[in-house]
C-alpha positions in Angstrom: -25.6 -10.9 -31.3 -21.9 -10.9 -30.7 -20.3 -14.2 -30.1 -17.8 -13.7 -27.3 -13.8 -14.2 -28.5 -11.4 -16.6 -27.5 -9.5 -14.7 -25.5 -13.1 -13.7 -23.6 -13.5 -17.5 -23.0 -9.9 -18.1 -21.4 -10.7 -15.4 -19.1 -14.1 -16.9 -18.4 -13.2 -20.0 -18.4 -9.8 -18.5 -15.9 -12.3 -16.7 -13.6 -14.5 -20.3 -13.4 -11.7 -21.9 -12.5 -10.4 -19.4 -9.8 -7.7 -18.1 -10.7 -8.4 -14.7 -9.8 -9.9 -15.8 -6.6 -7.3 -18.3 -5.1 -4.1 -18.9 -7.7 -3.1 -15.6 -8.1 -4.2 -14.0 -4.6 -2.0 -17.2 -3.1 0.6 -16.6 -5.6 1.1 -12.3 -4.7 0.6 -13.2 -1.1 3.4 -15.9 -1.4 5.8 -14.2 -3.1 5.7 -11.2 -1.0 5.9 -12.9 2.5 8.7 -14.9 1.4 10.9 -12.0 0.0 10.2 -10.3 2.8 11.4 -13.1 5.0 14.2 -13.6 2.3 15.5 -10.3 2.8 15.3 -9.6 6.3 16.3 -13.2 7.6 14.2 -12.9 10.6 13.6 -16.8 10.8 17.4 -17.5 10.9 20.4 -18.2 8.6 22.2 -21.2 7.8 26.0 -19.2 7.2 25.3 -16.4 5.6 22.3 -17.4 3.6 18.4 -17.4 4.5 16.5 -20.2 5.8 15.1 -20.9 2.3 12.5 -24.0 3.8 11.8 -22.4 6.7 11.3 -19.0 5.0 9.0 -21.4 1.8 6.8 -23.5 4.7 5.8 -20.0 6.8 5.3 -18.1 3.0 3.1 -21.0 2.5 1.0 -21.2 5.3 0.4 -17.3 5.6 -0.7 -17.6 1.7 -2.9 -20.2 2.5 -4.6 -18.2 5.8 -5.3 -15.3 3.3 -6.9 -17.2 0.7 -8.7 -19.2 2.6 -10.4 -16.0 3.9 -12.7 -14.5 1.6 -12.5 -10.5 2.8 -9.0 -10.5 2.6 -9.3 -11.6 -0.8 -12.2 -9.2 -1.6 -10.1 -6.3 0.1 -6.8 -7.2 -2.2 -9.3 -7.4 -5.4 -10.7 -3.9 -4.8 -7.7 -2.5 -3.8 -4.7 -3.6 -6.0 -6.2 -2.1 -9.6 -6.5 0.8 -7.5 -2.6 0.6 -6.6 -1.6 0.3 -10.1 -3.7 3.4 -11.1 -1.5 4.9 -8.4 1.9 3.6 -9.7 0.8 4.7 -13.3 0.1 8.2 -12.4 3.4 8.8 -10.0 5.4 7.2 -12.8 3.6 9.6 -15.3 4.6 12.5 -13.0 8.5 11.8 -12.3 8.5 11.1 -16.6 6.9 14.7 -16.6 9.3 16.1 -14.0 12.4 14.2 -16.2 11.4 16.2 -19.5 12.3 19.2 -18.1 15.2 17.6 -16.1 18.6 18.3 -17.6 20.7 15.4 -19.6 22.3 14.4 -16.3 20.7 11.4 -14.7 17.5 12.7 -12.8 17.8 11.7 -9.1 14.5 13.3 -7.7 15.5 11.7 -4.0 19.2 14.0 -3.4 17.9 16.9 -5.7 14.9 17.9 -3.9 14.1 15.9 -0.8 11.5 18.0 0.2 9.4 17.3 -2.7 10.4 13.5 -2.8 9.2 13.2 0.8 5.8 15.1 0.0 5.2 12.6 -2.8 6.1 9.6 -0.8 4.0 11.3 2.1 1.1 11.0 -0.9 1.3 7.8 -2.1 1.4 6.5 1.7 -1.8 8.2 2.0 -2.7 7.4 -1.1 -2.8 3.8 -0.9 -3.5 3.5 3.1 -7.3 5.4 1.6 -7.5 2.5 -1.1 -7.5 0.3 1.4 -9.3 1.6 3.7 -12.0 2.0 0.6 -11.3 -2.0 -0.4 -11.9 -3.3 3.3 -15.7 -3.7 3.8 -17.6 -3.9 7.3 -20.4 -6.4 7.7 -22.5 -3.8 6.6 -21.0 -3.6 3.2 -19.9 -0.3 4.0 -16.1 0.2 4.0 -14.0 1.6 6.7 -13.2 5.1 5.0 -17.0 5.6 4.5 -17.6 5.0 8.5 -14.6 6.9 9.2 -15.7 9.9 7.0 -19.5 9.9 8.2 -17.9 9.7 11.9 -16.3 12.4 11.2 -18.9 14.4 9.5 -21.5 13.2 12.1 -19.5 14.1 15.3 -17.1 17.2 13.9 -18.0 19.3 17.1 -17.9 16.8 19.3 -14.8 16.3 21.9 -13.3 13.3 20.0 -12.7 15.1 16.5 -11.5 18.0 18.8 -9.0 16.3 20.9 -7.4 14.1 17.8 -7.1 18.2 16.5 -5.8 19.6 19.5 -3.4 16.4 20.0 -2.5 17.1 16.2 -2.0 20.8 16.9 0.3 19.6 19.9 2.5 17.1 17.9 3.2 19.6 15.0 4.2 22.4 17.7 6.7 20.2 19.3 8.1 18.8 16.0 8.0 22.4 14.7 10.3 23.6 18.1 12.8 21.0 18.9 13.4 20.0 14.8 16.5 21.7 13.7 17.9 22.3 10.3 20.5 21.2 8.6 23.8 23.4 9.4 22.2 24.4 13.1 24.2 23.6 16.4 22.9 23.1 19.8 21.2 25.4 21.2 
């Protein structure tokens, strides 16, 4: 039999204790609310500085909400590994993309921004499908497995057709009145 290490007991005894459940959900919800709030200064400013107790109570309080319910939790469990996986892998690619980069810096943004906005376009959808995987129905089923067997259940029916025929539409008029860089009025 293998006897279970120390550091497999401090996660144990960690996971017993909640910290995955309620420390560190309330801490990543904290911190992000209240640097958002920080940075935009939406709650006010005393001079030219945030409301930093206004900005603390409301990070608080919205931390709190979010731990207190358990799906929200469950959604940021499945979903966050799933993030990183997606940070690891975009960071692996602009490292690839910087070997064969010249000495100058590499600024992937200015140098191709065609390519930077197709990744950026991926990662958005990237991580808007891990959530959708990480938020589960009552069911247990999660909202990208509804959305995908809606879709494969009803793909000739009207709905599917008008969100492609609306789609169709949109990319025609963006297509028409978007004008390149260097073009007047026409």
């Amino acid at each position: 039999m293998v006897e279970p290490s120390p550091l497999a007991n401090a996660i144990q005894f960690f996971q017993k204790f909640g910290l995955f459940d309620v420390v560190l959900p309330f801490l990543l919800v904290f911190t992000m609310v209240f640097a958002i709030l920080e940075k935009t200064m939406i709650l006010g400013k005393e001079g030219e500085k945030p409301k930093r107790n206004l900005n603390s109570m409301v990070s608080f309080v919205i931390a709190l909400l979010v731990v207190a319910s358990n799906k929200i939790v469950t959604a940021l469990q499945v979903a966050l590994p799933n993030i990183v996986l997606l940070i690891v892998i975009s960071i692996s690619f602009l490292m690839v993309i910087g070997t064969f980069a010249t000495t100058k810096e590499f600024n992937f943004k200015e140098g191709h921004p065609g390519y930077y906005a197709a990744f950026v376009a991926f990662l958005l959808i990237g991580v808007i499908i891990i959530f959708l995987y990480a938020i589960k129905l009552d069911s247990g089923q999660s909202w990208l497995e509804y959305a995908y067997e809606y879709v494969m259940d009803s793909w000739g029916g009207s709905i599917v057709s008008s969100v492609i025929l609306l789609a169709v539409i949109i990319g025609a008029i963006f297509f028409i009145t978007w004008n390149k860089k260097g073009d007047g009025d026409k």
